[in-house]
C-alpha positions as CSV (number, residue, x, y, z in Angstrom):
1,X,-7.9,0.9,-7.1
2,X,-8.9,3.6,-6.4
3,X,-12.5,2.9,-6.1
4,X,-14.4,6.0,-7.5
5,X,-16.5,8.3,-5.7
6,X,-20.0,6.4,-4.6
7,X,-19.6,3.4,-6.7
8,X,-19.7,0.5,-3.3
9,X,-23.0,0.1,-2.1
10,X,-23.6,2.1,1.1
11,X,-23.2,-0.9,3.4
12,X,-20.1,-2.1,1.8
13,X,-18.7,1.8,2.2
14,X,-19.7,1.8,5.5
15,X,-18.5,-1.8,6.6
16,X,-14.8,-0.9,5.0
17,X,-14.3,2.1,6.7
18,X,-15.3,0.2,10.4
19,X,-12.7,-2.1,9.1
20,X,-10.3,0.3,8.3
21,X,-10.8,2.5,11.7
22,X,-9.0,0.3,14.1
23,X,-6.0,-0.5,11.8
24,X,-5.4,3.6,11.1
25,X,-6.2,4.6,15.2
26,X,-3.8,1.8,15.9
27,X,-0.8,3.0,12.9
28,X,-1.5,6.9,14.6
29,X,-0.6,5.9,17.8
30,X,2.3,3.9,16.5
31,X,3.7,7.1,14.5
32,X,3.3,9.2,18.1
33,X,5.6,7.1,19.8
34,X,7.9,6.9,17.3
35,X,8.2,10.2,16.4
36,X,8.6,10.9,20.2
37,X,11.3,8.6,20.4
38,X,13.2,9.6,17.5
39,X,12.4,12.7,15.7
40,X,14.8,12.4,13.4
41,X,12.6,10.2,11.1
42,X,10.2,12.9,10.9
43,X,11.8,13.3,7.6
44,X,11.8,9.9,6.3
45,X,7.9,9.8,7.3
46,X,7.5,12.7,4.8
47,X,9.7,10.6,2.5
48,X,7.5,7.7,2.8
49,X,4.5,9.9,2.5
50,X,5.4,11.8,-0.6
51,X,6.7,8.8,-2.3
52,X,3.1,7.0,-1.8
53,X,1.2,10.4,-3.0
54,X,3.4,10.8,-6.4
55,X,3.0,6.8,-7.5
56,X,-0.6,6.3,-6.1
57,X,-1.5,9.5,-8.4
58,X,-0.5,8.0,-11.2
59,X,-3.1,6.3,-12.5
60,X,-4.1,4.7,-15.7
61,X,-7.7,4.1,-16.8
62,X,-9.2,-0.1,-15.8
63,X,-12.1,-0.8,-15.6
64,X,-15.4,0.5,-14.5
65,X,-15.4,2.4,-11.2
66,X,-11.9,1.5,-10.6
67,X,-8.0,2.3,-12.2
68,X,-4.9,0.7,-12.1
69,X,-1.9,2.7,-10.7
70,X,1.4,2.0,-8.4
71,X,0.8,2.0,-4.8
72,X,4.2,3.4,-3.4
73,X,3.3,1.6,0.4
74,X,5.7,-0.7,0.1
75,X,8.5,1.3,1.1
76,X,7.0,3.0,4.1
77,X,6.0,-0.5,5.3
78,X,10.0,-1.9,4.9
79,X,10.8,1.4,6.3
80,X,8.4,1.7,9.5
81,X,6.6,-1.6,9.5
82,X,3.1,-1.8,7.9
83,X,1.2,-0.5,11.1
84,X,2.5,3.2,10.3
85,X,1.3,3.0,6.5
86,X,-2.5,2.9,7.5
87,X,-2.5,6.9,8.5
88,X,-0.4,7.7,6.1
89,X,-2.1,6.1,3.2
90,X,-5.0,7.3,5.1
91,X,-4.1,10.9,4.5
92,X,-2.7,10.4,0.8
93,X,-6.4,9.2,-0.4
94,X,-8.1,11.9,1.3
95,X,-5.9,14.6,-0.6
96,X,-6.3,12.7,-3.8
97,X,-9.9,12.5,-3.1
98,X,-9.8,16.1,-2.0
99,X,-7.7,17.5,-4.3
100,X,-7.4,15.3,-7.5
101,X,-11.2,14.4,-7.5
102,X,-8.6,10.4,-7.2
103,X,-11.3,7.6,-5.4
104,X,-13.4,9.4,-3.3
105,X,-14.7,9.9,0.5
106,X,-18.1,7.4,0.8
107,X,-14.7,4.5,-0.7
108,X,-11.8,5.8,1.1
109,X,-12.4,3.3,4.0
110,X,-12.2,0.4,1.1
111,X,-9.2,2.1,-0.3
112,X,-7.7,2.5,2.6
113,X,-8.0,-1.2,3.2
114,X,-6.8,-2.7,0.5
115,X,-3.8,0.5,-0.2
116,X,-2.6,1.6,3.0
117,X,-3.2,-1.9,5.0
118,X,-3.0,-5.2,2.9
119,X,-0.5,-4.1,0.7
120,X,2.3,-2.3,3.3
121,X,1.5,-6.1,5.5
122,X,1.9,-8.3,2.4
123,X,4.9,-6.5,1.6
124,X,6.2,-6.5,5.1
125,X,5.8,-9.9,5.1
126,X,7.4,-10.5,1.9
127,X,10.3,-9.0,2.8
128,X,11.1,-10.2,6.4
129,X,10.3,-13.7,4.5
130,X,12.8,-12.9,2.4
131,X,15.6,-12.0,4.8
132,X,15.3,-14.9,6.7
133,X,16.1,-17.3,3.0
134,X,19.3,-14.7,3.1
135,X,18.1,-12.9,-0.2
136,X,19.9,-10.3,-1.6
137,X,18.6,-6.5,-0.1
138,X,17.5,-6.3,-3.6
139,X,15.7,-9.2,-3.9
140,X,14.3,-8.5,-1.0
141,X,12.7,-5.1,-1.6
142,X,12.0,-6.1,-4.9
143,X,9.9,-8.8,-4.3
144,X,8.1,-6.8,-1.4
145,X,7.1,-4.0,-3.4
146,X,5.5,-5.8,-6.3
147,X,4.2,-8.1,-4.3
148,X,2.4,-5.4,-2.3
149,X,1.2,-3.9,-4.5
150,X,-0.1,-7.0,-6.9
151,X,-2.0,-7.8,-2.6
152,X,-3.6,-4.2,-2.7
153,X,-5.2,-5.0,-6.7
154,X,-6.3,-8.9,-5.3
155,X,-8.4,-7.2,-2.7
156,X,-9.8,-4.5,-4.7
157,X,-11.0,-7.1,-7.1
158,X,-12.0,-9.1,-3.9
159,X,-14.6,-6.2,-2.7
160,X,-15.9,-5.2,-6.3
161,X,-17.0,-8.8,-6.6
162,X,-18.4,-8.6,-3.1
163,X,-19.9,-5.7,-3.9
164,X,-21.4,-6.8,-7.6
165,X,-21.6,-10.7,-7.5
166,X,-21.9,-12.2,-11.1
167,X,-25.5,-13.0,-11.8
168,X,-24.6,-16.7,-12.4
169,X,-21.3,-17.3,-10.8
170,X,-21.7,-15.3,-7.8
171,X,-18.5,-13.7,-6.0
172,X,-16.0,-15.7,-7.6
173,X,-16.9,-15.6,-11.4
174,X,-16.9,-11.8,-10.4
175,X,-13.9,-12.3,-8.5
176,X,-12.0,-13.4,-11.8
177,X,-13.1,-11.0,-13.9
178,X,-12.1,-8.2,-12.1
179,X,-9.0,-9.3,-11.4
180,X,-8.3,-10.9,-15.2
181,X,-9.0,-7.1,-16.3
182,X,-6.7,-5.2,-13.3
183,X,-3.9,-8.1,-14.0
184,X,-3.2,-6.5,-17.4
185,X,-2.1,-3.3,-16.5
186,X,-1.5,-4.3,-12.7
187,X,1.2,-7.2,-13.6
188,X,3.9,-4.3,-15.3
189,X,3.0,-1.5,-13.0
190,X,4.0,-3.9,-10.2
191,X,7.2,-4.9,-11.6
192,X,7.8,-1.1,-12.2
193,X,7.2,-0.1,-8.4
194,X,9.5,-3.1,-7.4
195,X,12.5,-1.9,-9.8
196,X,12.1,1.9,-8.6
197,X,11.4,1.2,-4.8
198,X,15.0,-0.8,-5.0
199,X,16.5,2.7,-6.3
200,X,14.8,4.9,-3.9
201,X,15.6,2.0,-1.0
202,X,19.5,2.2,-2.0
203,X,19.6,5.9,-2.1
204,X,18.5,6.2,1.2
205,X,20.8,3.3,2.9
206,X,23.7,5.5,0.8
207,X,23.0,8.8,2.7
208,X,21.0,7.5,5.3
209,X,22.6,4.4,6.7
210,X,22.3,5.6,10.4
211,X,18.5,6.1,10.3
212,X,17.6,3.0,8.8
213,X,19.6,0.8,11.3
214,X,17.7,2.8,14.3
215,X,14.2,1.7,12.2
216,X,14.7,-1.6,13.3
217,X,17.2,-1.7,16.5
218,X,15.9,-5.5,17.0
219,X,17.5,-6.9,13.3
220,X,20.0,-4.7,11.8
221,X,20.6,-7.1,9.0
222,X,17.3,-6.1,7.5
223,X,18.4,-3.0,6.7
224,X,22.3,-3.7,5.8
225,X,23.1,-4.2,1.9
């Protein structure tokens, strides 16, 4: 991740971005209402945005048609649910693809998917999970962002051994090669994102304690240290 320019298959390219369409209508809609609500986060949208542009660009070479790099989703999806990150990460790969020649346009649908919509759920997930065990904020954030972004590598590896099934052991021969090569510069990068989304996470509850708490009115205690 990110897939390179023309590299899927045309029906794979095509079937991600159908995929992808619903999740990123769905996440727009989401962001209207909220920002309608409570303008005031405008700013910690850009925040969230930036954040995922500066770490996703970051790349290091991987494999074939593919690199490894941090994903930065995580903390928009702690910070406005997972739903919001589709658009956003949506617009971040189409200005890398744009603009840094980064993935591409026939693979942003497949990039989208596994960047901007497994990854900000998993580490949604993760973190909620989390919370409710009583982990440390942390521990919590921590664990969300790796994990998120280790989820966005499993399913790249998951559609480039769709896409190229091993001649003898089919999708999941592929499957393990793909992901035995990402893992070895995916595992650090991971913990990396984790240890610097906790940073940027407790700078923001320092000087923006107010904001956070109206993020998630329903369950203050997610975003209390």
């Amino acid at each position: 991740m990110h897939i390179m320019e023309g590299f899927l298959p045309i029906e794979h390219a095509v079937g991600w971005t159908v995929a992808a369409a619903p999740f990123v209508a769905y996440g727009t809609w989401s962001i209207k209402k909220r920002v309608a609500t409570h303008p005031e986060q405008r700013i910690l949208l850009g925040v969230a945005a930036a954040f995922s542009f500066v770490l996703s660009a970051l790349k290091l070479p991987s494999l074939t048609g593919s690199c490894s790099h941090p994903t930065g989703t995580g903390l928009g999806g702690l910070l406005f649910g997972p739903a919001a990150m589709a658009p956003i990460g949506a617009v971040v790969l189409l200005f890398q693809a744009l603009l840094l020649a980064h993935g591409g346009l026939t693979t942003l649908g497949a990039n989208v998917f596994s960047m901007a919509i497994v990854g900000p759920i998993v580490a949604y997930a993760v973190f909620c999970s989390a919370r409710r065990v009583n982990a440390a904020m942390a521990v919590a954030v921590f664990l969300a962002a790796a994990l998120g972004d280790l989820a966005t590598y499993v399913t790249t590896a998951a559609q480039l051994a769709w896409a190229f099934p091993d001649a003898s052991g089919g999708f999941s021969a592929s499957f393990v090669k793909f992901s035995g090569v990402f893992a070895l510069t995916q595992i650090p990068l991971a913990i990396s994102e984790g240890l610097l989304t906790v940073l940027i996470f407790n700078a923001l509850t320092r000087f923006n304690p107010d904001e956070l708490r109206a993020l998630h009115p329903s369950d203050n205690a997610k975003v209390r240290p």
